[in-house]
C-alpha positions as a printed Julia matrix, in Angstrom:
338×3 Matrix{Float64}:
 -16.87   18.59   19.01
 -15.94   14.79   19.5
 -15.15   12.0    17.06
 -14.43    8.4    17.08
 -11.08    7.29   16.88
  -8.7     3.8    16.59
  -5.42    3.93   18.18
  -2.49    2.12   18.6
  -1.21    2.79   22.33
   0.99   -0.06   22.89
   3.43   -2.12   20.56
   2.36   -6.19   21.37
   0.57   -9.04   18.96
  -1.8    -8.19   16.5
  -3.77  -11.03   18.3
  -4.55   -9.2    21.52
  -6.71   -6.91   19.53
  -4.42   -4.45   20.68
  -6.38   -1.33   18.61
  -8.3     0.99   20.66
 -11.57    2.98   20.51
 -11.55    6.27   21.66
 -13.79    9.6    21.56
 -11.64   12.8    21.33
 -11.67   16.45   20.1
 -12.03   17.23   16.18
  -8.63   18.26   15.11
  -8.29   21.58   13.7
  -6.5    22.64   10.18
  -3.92   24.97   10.15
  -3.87   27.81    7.92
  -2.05   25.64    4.87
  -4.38   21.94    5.94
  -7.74   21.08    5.49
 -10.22   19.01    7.87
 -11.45   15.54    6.38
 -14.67   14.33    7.48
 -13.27   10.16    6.2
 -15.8     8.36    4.74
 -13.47    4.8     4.26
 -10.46    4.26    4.95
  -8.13    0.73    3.78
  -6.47   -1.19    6.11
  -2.73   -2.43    5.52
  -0.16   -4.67    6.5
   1.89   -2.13    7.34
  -0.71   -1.2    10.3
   0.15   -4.92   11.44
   3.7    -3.73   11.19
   3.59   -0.74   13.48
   0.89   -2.37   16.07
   4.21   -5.31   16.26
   6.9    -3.08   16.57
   8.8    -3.95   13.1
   8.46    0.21   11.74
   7.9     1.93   14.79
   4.82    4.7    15.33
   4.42    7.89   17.58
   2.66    6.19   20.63
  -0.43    7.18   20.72
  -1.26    7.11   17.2
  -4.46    6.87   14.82
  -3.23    4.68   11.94
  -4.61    4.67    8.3
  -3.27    6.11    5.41
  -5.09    5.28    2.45
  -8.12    7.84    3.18
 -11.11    8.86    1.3
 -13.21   11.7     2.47
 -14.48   15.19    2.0
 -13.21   18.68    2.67
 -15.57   20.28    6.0
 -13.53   22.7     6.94
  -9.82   24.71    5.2
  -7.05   26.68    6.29
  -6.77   30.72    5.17
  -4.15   29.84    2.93
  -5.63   26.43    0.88
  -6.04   27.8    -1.9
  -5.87   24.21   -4.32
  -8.81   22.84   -2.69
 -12.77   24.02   -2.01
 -15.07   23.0     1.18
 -16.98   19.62   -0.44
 -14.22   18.67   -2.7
 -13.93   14.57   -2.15
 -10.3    13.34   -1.83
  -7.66   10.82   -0.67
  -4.91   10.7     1.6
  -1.91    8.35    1.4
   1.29    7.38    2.95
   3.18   10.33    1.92
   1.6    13.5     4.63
   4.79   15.43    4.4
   8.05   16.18    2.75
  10.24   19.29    3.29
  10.45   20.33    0.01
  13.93   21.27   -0.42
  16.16   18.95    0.33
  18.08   16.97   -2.3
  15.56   13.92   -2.26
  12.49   16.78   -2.81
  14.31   18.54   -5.75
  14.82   15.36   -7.74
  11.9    13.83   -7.83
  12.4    11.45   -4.71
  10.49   13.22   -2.12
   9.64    9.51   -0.86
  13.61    9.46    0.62
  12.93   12.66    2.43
  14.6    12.58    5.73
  11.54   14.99    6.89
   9.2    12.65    5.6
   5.9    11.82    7.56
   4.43    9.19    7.44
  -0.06    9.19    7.37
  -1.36    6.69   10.74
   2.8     6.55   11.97
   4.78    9.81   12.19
   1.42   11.75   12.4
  -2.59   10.74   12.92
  -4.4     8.76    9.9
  -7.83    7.65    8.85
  -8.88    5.25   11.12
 -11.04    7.71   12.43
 -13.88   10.0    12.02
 -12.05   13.22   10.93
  -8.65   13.83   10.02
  -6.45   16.94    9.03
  -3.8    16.87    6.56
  -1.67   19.69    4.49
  -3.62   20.45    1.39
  -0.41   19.56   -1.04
  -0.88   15.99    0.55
  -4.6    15.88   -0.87
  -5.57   14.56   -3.89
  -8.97   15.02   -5.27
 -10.26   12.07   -7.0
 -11.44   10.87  -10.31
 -15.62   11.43  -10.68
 -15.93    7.37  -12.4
 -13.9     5.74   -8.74
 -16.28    5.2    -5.62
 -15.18    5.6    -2.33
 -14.58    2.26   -0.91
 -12.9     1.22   -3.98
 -10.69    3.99   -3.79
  -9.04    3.43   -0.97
  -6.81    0.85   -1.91
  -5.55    2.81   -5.06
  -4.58    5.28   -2.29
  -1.25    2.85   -1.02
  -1.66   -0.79   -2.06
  -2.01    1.17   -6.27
   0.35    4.01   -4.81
   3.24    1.85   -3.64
   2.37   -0.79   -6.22
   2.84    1.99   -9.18
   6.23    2.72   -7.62
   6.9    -1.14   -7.86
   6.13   -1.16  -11.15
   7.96    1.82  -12.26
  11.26    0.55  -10.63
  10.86   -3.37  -11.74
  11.67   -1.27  -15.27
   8.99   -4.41  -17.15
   8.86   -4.41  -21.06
   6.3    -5.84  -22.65
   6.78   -9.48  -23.15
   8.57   -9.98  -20.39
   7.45  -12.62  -18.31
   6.34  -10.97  -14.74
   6.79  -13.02  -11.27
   3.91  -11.34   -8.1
   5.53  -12.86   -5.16
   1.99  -12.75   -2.98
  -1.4   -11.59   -4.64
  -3.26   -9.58   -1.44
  -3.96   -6.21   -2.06
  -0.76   -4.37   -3.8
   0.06   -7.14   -6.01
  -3.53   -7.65   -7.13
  -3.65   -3.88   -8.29
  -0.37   -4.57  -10.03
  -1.66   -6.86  -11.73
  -4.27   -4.56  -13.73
  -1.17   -2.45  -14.56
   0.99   -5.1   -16.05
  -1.92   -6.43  -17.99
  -2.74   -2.59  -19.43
   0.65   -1.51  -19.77
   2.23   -4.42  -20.83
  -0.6    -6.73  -22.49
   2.03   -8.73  -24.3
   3.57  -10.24  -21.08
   3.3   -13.1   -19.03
   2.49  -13.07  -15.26
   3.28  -15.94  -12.93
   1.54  -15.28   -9.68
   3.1   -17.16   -6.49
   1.25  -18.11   -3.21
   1.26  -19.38    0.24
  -0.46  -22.31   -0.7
  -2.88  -23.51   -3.46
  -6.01  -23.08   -3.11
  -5.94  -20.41   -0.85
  -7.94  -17.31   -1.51
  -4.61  -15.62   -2.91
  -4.73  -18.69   -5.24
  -8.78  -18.15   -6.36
  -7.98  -14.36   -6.95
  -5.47  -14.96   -9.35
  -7.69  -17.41  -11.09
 -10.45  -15.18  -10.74
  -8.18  -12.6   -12.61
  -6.64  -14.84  -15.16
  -2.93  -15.76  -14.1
  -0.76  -16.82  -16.76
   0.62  -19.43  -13.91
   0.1   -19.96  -10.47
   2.85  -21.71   -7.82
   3.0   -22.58   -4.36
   5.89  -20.35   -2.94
   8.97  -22.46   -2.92
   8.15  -25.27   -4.85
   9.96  -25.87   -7.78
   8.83  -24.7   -11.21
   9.62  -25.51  -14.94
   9.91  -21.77  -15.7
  11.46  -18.63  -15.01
  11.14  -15.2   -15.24
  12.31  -11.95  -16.49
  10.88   -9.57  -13.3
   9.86  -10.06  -10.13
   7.51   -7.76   -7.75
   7.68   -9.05   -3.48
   5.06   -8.37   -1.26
   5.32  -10.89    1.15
   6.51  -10.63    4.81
   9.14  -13.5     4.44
  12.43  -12.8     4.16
  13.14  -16.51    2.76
  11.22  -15.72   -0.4
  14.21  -13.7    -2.02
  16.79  -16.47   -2.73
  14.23  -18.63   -3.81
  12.68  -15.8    -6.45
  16.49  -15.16   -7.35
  16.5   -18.81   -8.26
  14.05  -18.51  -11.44
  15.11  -15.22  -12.08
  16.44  -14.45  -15.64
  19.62  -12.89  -16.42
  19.64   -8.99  -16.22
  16.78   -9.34  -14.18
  14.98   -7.35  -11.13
  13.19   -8.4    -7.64
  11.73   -5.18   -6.35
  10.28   -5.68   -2.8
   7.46   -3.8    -2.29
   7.28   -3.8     1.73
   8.07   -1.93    4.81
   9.52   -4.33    6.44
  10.26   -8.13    6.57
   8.78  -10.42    9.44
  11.59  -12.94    8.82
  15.25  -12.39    7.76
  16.87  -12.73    4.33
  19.5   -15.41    5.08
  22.81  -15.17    3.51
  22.59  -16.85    0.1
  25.41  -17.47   -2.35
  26.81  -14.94   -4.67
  25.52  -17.1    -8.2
  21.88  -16.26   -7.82
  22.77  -12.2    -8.61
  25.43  -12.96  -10.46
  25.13  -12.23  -14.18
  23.55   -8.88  -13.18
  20.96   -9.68  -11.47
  19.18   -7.29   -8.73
  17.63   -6.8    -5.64
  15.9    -3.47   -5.03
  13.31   -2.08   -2.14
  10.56    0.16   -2.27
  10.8     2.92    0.37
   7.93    5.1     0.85
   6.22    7.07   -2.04
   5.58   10.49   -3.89
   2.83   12.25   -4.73
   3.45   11.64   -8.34
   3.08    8.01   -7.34
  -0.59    8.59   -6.03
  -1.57   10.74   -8.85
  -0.38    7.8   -11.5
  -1.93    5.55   -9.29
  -5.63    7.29   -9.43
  -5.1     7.99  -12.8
  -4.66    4.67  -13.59
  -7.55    3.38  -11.8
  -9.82    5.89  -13.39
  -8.68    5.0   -17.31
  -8.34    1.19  -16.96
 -10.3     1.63  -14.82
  -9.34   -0.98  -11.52
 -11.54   -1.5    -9.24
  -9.91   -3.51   -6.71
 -11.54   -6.24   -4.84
 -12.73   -5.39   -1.21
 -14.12   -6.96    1.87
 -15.96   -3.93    4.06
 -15.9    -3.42    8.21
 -16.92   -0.76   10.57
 -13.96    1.34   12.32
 -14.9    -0.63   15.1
 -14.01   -3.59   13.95
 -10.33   -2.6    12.65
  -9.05   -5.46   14.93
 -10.56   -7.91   12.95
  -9.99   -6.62    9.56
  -6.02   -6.37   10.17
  -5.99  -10.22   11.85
  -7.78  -11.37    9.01
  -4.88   -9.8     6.95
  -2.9   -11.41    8.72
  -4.43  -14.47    8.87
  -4.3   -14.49    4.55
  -8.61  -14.16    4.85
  -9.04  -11.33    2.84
  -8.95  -11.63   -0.78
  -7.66   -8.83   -2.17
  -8.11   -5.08    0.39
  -9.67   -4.52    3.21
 -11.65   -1.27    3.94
 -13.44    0.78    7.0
 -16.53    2.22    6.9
 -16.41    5.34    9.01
 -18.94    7.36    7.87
């Protein structure tokens, strides 16, 4: 049996529509995985990230990792999960289990870890296999294509959340508002409805900017102008390096940037000691856990979010990631595959 398939088969510019279509075998679960028929599957920056060599995949390699589908076919020994059952996939698609990382709680810092559509095939694709711990069945009240965000932009963004450490009332800085940061949003407004958010973008007006508006920002800025305010908190999801001395700048005393990405197209340039002096922090989000997912989908379900999305076909991945890129997207982007 065949299936369709996106891969990434060369590192070059996200421009050269460098994804490719292919037809190949059905992969088969092993006695602990289950087989995936995908229905959707999100598209992320960090997919723009691998295709341009900044976190490096397996070559060849189907990316995706924030997967909806249902169970077609299990392993002898899945025993957690039942042939129909719908569920999602994320970043996280393996973690030893007993290291130091696994046995606290951090299974994200595993130095087995594999990673969904880098270390190991994803979702941009018809089928996909995946260890049934990795699984997790989804709310009844979340659709599909609305899930599939939750899956890493709510996943990640939950674990940028949790480490920002917000209390209510605190005033809350969203360096970028694409698809993490407009999921954070939802939880800072649930969790925290006494605070203030102050939502930065590229440039006014942009679609970043009508989202925000859209969603009721507290205040909106243009990234690196300057501002009458300042903050207690700050959550990063942009690619530019240049955007953390200029977020330490407003930031309040005792206070915390946490970058949520993978990597940084531009460097952070040496700055000077006073903007984290008086305690003030810079911390990065590395991976997640599957506690992370399962808060995440939670979450969703209760609040519930239903994150904003702009649909393609598979075979159109190209064009979904260079409109990501190209800040076109307002909010997630998602593929139809089946």
């Amino acid at each position: 049996m065949k299936m369709k398939a996106m891969f990434i088969e060369r590192i070059g510019k996200l421009e050269e529509n460098p994804l490719i279509l292919r037809e190949v075998d059905i992969p088969k679960p092993t006695e602990n995985e289950v087989l995936i028929k995908v229905s959707y599957c999100g598209v992320c920056h960090t997919e723009i990230d691998e295709i341009e060599g900044r976190r490096m995949p397996k070559i060849p390699v189907i990316p995706g990792h924030e997967v909806v589908g249902y169970v077609v076919e299990k392993g002898n020994k899945v025993k957690n999960l039942k042939i129909g059952d719908r569920v999602g996939v994320a970043w996280i698609k393996h973690a030893c289990g007993k290291c130091r990382y696994c046995k606290s709680g951090e299974e994200n810092l595993c130095n087995d870890f594999i990673a969904t559509g880098a270390d190991a095939d994803g979702g941009y694709a018809e089928y996909m296999v995946v260890e049934s711990e990795f699984a997790y069945k989804i709310p009844e009240n979340l659709k599909d294509e609305t899930t599939a965000p939750i899956l890493c932009a709510g996943a990640v963004g939950f674990r940028a959340y949790k480490l920002s450490e917000i209390k209510d009332g605190e005033t809350v800085a969203l360096f970028g508002f694409g698809a993490s940061n407009h999921i954070v949003y939802r939880y800072i407004r649930y969790l925290n409805p006494s605070s203030k958010i102050v939502v930065f973008v590229k440039k006014l007006g942009d679609n970043a900017t009508k989202l925000a508006e859209e969603l009721g920002a507290d205040y909106i800025f243009e990234t690196f102008s300057e501002i009458s305010i300042t903050y207690d908190k700050a959550i990063d999801t942009t690619p530019v390096g240049e955007v953390i001395p200029y977020a330490l700048k407003y930031l309040n005393k005792g206070g915390h940037i946490v970058v949520n990405a993978i990597r940084k197209e531009t460097p952070i340039n040496a700055f000077d000691y006073t903007l984290i002096w008086e305690e003030r922090s810079v911390k990065s989000v590395a991976n997640v856990t599957r506690d992370d997912v399962i808060n995440a989908l939670k979450l969703a379900s209760v609040i519930p979010i239903i994150p904003k999305v702009t649909i393609f076909p598979l075979e159109d991945a190209n064009k979904a990631l260079l409109s990501i890129k190209q800040g076109k997207i307002q909010g997630a982007a998602v593929l139809k595959i089946s």
